[in-house]
Rosetta silent file (secondary structure, phi, psi, omega in degrees, C-alpha in Angstrom):
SEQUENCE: XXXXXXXXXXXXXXXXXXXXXXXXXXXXXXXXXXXXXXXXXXXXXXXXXXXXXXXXXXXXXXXXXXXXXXXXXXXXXXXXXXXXXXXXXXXXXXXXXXXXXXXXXXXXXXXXXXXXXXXXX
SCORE:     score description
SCORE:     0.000 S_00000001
   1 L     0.000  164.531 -176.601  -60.529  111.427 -166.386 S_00000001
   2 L   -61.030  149.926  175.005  -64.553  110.105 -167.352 S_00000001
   3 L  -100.558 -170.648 -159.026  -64.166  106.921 -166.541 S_00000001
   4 L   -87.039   15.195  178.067  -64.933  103.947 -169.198 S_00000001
   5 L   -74.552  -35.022 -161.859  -68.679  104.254 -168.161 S_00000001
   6 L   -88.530    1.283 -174.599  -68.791  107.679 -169.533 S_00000001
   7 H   -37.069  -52.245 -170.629  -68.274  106.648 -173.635 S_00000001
   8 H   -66.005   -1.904 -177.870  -71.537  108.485 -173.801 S_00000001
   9 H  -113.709  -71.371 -144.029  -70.628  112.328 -172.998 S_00000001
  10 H   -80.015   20.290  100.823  -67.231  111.830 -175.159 S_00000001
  11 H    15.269  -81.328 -172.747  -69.951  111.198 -178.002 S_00000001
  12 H   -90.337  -30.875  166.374  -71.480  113.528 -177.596 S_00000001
  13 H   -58.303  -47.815  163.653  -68.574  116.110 -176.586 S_00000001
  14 H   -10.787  -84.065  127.954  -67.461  114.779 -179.409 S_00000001
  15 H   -26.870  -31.038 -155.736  -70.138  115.974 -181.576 S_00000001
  16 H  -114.982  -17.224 -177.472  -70.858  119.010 -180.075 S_00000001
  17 H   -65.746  -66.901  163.850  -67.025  119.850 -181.392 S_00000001
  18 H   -34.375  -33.738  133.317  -68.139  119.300 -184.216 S_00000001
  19 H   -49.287  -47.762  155.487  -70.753  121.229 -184.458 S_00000001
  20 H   -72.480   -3.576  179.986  -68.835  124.091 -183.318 S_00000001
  21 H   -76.019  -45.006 -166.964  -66.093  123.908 -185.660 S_00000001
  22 H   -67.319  -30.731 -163.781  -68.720  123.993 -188.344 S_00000001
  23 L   -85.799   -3.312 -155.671  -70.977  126.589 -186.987 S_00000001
  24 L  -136.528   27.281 -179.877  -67.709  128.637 -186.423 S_00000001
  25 L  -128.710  -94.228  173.331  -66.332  127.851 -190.386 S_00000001
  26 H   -14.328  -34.211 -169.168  -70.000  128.877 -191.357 S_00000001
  27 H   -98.456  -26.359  173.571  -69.889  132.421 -189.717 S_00000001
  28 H   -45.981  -65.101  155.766  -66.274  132.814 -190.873 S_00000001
  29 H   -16.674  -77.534 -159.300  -67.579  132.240 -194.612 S_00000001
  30 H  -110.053   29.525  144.631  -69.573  134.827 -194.512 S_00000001
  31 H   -72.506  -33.679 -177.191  -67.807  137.547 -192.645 S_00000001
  32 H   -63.766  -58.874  178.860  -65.506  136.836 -195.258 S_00000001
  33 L   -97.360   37.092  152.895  -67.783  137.561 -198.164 S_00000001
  34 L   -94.797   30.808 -169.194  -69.351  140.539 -196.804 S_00000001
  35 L    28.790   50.163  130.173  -65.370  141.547 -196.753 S_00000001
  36 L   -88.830  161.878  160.429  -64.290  141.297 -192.967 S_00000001
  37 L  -108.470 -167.895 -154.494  -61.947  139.747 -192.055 S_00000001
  38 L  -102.481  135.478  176.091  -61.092  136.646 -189.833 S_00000001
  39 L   -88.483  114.997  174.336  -58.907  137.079 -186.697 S_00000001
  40 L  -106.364 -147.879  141.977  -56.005  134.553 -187.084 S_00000001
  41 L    85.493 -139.304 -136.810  -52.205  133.803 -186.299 S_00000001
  42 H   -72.216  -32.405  169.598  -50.746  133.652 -182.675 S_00000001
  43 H   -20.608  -73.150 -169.339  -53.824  135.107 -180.908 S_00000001
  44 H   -94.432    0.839  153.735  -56.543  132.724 -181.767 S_00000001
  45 H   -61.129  -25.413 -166.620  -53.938  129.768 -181.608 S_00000001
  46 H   -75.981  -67.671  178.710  -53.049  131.001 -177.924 S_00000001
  47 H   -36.300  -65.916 -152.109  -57.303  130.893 -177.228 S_00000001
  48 H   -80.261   25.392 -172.609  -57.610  127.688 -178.438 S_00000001
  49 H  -104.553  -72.203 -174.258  -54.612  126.075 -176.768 S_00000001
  50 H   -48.761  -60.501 -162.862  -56.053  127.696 -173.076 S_00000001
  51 H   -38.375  -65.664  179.225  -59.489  126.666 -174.543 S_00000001
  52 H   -77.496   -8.465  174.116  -58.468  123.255 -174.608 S_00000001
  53 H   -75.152  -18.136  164.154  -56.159  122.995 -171.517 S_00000001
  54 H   -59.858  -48.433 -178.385  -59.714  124.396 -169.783 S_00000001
  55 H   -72.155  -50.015 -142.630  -61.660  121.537 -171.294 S_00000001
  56 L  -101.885   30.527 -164.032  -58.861  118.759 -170.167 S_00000001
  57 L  -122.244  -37.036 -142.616  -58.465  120.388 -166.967 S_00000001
  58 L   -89.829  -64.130 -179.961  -62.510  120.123 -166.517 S_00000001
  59 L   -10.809  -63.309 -137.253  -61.939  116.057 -167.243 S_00000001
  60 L   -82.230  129.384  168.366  -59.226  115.205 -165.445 S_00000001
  61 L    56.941   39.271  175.342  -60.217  113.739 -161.829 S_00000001
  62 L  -138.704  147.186 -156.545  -63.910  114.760 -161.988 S_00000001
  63 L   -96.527  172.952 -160.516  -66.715  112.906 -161.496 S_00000001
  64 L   -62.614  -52.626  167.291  -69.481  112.677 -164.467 S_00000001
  65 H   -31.827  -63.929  179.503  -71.661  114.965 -162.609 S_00000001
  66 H   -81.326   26.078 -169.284  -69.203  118.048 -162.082 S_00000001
  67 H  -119.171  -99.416   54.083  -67.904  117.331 -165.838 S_00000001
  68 H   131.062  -70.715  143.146  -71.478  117.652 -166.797 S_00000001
  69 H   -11.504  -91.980  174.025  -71.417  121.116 -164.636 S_00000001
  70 H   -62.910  -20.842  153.322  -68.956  122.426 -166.109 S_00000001
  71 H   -84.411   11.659  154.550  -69.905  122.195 -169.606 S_00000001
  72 H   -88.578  -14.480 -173.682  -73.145  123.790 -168.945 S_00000001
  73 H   -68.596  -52.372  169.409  -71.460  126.576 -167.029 S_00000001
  74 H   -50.521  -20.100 -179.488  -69.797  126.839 -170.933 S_00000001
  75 H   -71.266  -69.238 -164.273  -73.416  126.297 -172.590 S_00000001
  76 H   -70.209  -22.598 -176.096  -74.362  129.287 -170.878 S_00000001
  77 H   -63.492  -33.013  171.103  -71.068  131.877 -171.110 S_00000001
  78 H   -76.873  -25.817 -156.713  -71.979  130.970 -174.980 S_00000001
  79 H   -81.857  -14.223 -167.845  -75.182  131.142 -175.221 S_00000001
  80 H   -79.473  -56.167  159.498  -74.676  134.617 -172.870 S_00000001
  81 H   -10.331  -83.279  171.034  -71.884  135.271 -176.066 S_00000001
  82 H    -7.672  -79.325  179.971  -74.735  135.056 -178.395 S_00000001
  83 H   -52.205  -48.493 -154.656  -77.536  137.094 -176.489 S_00000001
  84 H   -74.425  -58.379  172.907  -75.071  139.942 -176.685 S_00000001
  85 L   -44.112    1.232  177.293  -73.914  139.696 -180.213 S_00000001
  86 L  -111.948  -29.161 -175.004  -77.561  139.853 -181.376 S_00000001
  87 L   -73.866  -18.835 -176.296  -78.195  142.791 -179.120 S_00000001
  88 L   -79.636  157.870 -162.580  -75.953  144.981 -182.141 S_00000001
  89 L   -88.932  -65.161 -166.197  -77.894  147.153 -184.374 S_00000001
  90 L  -105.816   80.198 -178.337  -75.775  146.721 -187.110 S_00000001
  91 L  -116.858  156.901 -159.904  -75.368  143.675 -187.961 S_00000001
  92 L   -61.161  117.954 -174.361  -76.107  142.514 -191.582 S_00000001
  93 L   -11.533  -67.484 -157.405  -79.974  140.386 -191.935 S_00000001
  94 L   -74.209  -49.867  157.086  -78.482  137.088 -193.177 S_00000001
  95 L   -32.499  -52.327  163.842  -75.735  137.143 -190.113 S_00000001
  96 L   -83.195    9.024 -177.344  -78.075  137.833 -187.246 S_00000001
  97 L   -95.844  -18.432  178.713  -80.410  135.318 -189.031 S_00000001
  98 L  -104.711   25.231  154.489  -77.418  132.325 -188.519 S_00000001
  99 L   -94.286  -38.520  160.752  -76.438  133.711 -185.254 S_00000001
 100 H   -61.743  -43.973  175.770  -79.974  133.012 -184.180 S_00000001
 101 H   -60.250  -44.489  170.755  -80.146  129.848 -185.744 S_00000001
 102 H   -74.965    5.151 -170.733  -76.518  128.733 -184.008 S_00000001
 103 H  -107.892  -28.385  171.361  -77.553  130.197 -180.803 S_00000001
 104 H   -92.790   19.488  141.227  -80.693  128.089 -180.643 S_00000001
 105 L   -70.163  -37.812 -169.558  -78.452  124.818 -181.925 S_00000001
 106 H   -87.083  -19.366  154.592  -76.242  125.310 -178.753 S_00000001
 107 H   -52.384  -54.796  171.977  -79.583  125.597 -176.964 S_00000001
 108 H   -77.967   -6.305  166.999  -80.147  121.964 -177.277 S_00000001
 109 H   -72.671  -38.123  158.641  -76.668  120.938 -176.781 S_00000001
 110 H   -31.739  -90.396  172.900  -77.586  122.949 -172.913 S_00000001
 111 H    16.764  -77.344  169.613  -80.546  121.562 -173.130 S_00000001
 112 H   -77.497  -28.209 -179.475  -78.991  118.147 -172.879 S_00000001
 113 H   -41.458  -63.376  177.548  -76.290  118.785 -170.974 S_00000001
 114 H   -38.868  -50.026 -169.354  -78.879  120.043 -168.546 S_00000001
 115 H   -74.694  -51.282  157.208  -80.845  116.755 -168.599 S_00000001
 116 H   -28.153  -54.807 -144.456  -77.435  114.618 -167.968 S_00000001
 117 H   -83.352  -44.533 -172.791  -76.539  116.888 -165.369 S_00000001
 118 L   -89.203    3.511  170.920  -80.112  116.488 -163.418 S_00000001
 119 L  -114.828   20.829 -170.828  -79.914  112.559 -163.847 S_00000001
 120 L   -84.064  156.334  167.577  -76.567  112.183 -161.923 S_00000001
 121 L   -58.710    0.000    0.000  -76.946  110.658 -158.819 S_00000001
């Protein structure tokens, strides 16, 4: 695990949760009131359970540097996520205008990550 040096990336991992729950509530909203719907039940419980046994897997016995790594290797598979979902034709103005806006929020969460990552020993 980060050792007790490390307060500042769970902060900010913290944070950055946060930020995705909301940005991922937010997009939910309004597939919902352009009437799609949401995918729930055992599925996206199953994702997030491997989601997080992925993150506490990345923790566990790794030094700040390769923690650091690995959530940029995750900045980019989303930010890759993103690029594609903006590449569809149809998707409705006001949708592709707050997937662009969340894909260049999660830019600056890279961003720092990147900057952490290059100030490791």
């Amino acid at each position: 695990e980060l050792d007790e040096n490390s307060t500042d990336l769970k902060q900010l991992f913290l944070s950055m949760i946060d930020e995705s729950r909301r940005m991922k509530m937010d997009l939910g909203n309004e597939i919902q009131v352009d009437g799609g719907t949401i995918e729930s039940g055992s599925t996206t419980m199953g994702k997030i359970y491997r989601g997080w046994m992925d993150v506490k897997a990345a923790f566990s016995g790794h030094s700040r540097k390769s923690v650091l790594e690995n959530c940029e290797f995750g900045e980019d598979a989303a930010q890759k996520a993103y690029k594609s979902a903006l590449s569809e034709e149809d998707i409705p103005k006001h949708i592709r205008l707050m997937l662009s806006e969340q894909k260049d929020a999660l830019k600056v969460s890279h961003d720092e990550i990147k900057t952490l990552r290059d100030s490791c020993n």
